[in-house]
C-alpha positions, -999 to 999 in steps of 0.1 A, spaced: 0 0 0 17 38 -9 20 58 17 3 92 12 4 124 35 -18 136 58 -35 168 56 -36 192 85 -77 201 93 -96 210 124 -98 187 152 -138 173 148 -157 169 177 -193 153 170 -225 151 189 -253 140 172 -276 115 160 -277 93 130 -304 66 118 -281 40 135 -285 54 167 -269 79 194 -237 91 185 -212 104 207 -174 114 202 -141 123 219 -106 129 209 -84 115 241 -46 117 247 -42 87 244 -59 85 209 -38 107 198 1 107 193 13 70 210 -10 51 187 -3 72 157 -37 94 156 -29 134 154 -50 158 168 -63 169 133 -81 132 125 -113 125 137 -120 96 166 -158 90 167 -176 70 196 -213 60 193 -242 37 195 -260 19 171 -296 12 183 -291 -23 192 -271 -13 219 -235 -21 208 -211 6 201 -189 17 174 -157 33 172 -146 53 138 -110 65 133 -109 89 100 -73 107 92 -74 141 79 -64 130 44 -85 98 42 -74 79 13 -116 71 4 -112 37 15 -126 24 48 -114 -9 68 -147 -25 83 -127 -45 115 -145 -76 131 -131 -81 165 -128 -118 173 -146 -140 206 -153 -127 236 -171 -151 262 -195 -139 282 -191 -115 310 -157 -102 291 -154 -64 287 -168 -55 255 -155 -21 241 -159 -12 199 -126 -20 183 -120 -8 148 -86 -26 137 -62 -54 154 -37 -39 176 -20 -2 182 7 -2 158 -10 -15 127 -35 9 135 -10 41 135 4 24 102 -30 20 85 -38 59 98 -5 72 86 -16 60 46 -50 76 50 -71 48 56 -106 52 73 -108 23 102 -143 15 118 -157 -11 139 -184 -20 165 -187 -40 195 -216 -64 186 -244 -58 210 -237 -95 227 -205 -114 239 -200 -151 233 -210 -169 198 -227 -132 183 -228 -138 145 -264 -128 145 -256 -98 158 -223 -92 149 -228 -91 112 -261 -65 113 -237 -45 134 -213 -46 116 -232 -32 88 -253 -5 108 -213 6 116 -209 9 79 -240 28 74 -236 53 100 -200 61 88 -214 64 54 -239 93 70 -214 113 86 -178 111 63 -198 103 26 -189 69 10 -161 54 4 -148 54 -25 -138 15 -19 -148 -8 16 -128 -39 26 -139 -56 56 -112 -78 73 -114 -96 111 -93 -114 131 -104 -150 146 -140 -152 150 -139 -118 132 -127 -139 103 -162 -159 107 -179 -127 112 -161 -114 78 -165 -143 60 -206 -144 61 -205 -104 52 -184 -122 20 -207 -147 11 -243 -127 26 -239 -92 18 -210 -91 -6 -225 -61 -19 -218 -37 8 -180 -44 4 -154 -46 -28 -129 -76 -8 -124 -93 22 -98 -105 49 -98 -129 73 -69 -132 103 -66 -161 116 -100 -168 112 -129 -197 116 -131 -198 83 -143 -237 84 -175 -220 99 -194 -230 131 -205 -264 130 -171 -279 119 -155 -254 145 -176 -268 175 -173 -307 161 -136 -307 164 -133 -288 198 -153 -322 209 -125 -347 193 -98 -340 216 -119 -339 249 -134 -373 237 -99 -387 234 -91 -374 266 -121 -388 286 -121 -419 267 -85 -429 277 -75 -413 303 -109 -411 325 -135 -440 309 -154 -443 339 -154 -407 355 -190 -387 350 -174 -359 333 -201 -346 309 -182 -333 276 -215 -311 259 -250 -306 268 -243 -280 296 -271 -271 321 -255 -243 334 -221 -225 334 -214 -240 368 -215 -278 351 -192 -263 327 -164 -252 346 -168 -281 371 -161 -307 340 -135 -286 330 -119 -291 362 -121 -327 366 -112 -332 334 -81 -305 334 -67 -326 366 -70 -365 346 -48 -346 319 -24 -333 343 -17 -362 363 -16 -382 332 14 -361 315 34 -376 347 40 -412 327 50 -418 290 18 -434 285 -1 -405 293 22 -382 274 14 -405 246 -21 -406 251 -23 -364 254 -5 -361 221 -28 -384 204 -58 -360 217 -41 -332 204 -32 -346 171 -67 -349 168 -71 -311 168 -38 -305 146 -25 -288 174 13 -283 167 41 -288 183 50 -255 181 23 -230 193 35 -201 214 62 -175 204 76 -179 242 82 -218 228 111 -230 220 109 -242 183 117 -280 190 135 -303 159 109 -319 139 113 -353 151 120 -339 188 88 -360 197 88 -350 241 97 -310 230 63 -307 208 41 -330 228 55 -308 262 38 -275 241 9 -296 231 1 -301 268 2 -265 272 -22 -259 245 -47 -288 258 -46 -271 289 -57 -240 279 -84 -256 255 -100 -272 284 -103 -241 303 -121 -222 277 -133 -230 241 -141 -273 253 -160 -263 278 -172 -224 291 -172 -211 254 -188 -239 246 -217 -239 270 -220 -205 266 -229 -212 224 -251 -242 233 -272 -212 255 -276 -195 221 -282 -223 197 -307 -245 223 -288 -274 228 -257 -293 213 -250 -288 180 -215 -311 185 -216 -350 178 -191 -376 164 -218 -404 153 -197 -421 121 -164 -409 133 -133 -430 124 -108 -419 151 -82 -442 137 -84 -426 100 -85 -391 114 -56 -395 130 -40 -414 104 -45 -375 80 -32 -355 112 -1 -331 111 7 -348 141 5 -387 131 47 -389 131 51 -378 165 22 -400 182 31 -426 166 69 -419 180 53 -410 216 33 -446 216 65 -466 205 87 -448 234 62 -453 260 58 -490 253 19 -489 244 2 -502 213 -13 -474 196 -39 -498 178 -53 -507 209 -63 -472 221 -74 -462 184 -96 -493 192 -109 -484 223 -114 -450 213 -137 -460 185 -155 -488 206 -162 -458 231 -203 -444 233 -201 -416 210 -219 -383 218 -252 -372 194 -263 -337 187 -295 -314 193 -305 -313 154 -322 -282 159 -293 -265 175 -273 -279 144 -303 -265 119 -292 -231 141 -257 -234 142 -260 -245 101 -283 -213 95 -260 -188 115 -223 -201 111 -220 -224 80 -203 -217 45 -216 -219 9 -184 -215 -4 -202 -194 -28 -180 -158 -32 -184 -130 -53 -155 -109 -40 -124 -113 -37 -111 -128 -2 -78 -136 11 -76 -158 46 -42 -151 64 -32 -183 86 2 -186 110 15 -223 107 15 -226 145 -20 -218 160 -33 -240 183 -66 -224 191 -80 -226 156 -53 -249 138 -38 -237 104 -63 -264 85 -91 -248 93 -74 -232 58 -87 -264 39 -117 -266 45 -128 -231 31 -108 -239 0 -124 -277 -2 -163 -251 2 -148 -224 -26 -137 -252 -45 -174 -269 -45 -189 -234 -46 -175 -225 -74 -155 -195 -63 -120 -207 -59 -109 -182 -88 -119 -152 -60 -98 -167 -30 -61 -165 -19 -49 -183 9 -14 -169 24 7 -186 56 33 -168 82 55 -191 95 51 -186 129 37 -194 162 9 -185 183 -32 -179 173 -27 -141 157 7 -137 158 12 -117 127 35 -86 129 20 -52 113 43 -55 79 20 -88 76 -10 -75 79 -3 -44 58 12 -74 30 -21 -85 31 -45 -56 35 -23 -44 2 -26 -75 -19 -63 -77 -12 -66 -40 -25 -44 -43 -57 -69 -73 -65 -97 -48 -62 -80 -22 -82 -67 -43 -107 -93 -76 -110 -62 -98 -113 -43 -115 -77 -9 -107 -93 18 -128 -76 4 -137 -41 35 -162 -37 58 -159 -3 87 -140 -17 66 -115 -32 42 -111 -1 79 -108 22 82 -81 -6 58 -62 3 55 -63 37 93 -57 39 81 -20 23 50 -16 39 72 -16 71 103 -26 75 110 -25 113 87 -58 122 89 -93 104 81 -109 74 82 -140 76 52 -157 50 60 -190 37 51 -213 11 27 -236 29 2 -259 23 -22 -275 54 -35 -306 55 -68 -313 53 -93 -303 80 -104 -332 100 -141 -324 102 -151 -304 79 -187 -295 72 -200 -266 49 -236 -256 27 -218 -266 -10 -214 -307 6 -248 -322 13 -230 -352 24 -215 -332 55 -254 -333 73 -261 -345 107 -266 -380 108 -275 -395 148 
């Protein structure tokens, strides 16, 4: 993206209302100077009439296109403020080169894509009242933003030119909330067969967090013994969680079997204490029930297509235990069956066509745990069936960590997304040249994309494959 100069105006101070709602606005110290917004830009606060808020940052010499931001999960009872782009520094970047940012809160916490996307949208409108349009609209959002982005894509693609998602669920709800159950299942099945530790259909929030408990203190004492190591890494395989997920890791050697399964653990542990069981109890609030099962599941062939087959396999052999036999028992094991009609509603909300009719490009670090880098696959296997593959880019950062992309990345990417608006053609999207550009969007943070390709998701389910219905 060229950099272009900012124009010294008035600062703007706004109080009044739009057909979104109230609108109110401030320009604080702290918006201005440390995170790159000068006194003459305008920082508008308001409210949209479904009660969530929205934040608009517009430099003096806006470029004429705005950034439509979709802030990623937030369980319930989390602070809940608008948030208009990913983190300080990228937004003082995107400011400094004119770009508009905007972005709203969504009026609920937890799994919001019913509200989240007519917010997001309201947001667009209201700017739209007050600054004019834009002369082009890319909406982009990071993790669940990236869901939230993705159904403006495929829903409303004529409110925006392109899209981005960070990191995002891009594999859509159903498949999301299936394969947070795999790993759990392992757990419980192995490590805990007999315990009453119930792994979906949540009563309460209390339930929730007392499984989590019991079933955080099984995996615990089970990392103790080289059987239970084993048995860990085979849960986590089932998630693709790497071996190497946390910058603060030490990168281990890629046969270094007890270095990644020791970072697996890590990222187990923080699984169970909030997307396996609070988050998801919180969504089975919204949807009425379960919308998780694994009726039909083959553990033994999903494991078999994992990133992390290699390094169980090595685990089991080390430890002494036959792999076969678990696989057995864990397919022998009473398998869990969903709510349909909180699948219809997770289906209606949360799943894919595939079916684009703007350009997106999904951004994905190798490394991520919390929604695993082949989450990748299974967007491309729904554009592919869809019929839209021609409209979507797919670009990897080697790194670790759920997010972990430096500013130069995200500007690589915010800038290839906008030269295939301006010019209708993708242009060379490989790692070199996307290093390229991030290098001159800014050159004091990384670039480090790579030539990557994911394997496939392990669950997948999307609208464009009628053979990926619920089936008890």
């Amino acid at each position: 993206m060229q950099r272009r100069l900012l124009l010294p105006v008035a600062v703007l101070l706004l109080a009044t209302a739009t057909p979104a709602g109230s609108v109110t606005a401030s320009v604080t110290a702290e918006d201005m100077g440390a995170q790159g917004v000068r006194a003459e830009d305008a920082h508008v606060e308001g409210t949209l009439a479904s009660g969530a808020t929205y934040v608009m940052d517009v430099p003096a010499g806006w470029n004429g296109t705005v950034l439509l931001f979709s802030h990623g999960f937030r369980p319930r009872g989390a602070p809940n403020p608008a948030q208009n782009v990913t983190d300080a520094a990228t937004r003082g970047l995107l400011l400094k080169d004119g770009y508009a940012l905007i972005g709203s809160s969504y009026a609920t916490t937890g799994w919001a894509v019913e509200h989240a996307v007519p917010d997001q949208l309201a947001t667009l409108d209201a700017f739209t009242e007050r600054f004019g349009a834009a002369r082009r609209t890319l909406a982009w959002g990071q993790s669940y933003g990236g869901l939230v982005t993705t159904r403006i894509a495929e829903r409303h693609a004529g409110r925006v030119d392109g899209t981005l998602s960070v990191c995002g669920l891009v594999h859509g709800g159903v498949a999301n909330w299936n394969n947070t159950l795999d790993p759990v299942f392992a757990l419980k099945a192995l490590l805990a067969p007999d315990a009453a530790i119930p792994l979906a259909g949540f009563p309460d929030r209390a339930t929730a967090t007392a499984a989590a408990g019991a079933l955080s203190g099984v995996v615990a004492e089970a990392q103790n013994s080289a059987a239970g190591r084993a048995r860990i890494a085979l849960a986590a395989a089932l998630h693709n969680i790497p071996g190497w997920n946390d910058p603060s890791q030490s990168r281990p050697a890629p046969t270094d079997w007890a270095a990644q399964q020791a970072n697996q653990y890590t990222a187990v542990r923080g699984l169970l204490a909030t997307a396996a069981f609070s988050w998801r109890q919180d969504t089975e609030t919204l949807a009425g029930g379960n919308s998780s099962w694994n009726t039909g599941v083959d553990y033994t062939r999903m494991l078999r297509a994992s990133s992390a087959y290699e390094e169980v396999k090595g685990l089991y052999k080390a430890a002494g235990r036959s792999l076969t036999d678990d696989l057995r028992t864990l397919n022998e094991t009473p398998r869990l069956k969903a709510d349909r009609p909180a699948v219809d509603w997770m289906s209606r909300t949360s799943a894919f066509t595939g079916r684009l009719t703007k350009p997106q490009l999904t951004l994905h670090t190798t490394g991520d745990a919390l929604v695993p880098v082949q989450t990748e696959s299974a967007y491309l296997r729904a554009a592919t069936a869809g019929g839209s593959r021609h409209l979507l880019r797919q670009a990897y950062v080697d790194n670790a960590g759920h997010c972990t992309f430096s500013p130069a990345e995200q500007l690589a990417a915010l800038g290839t997304l906008e030269h295939r608006v301006d010019t209708g053609r993708w242009g060379d999207t490989g790692a070199a040249a996307l290093n390229s550009r991030a290098a001159q969007a800014d050159p004091t943070t990384p670039a480090r994309f790579t030539a990557y390709r994911p394997a496939v998701y392990p669950r997948p389910y999307d609208l464009a494959h009628p053979g990926d219905a619920y089936r008890p």
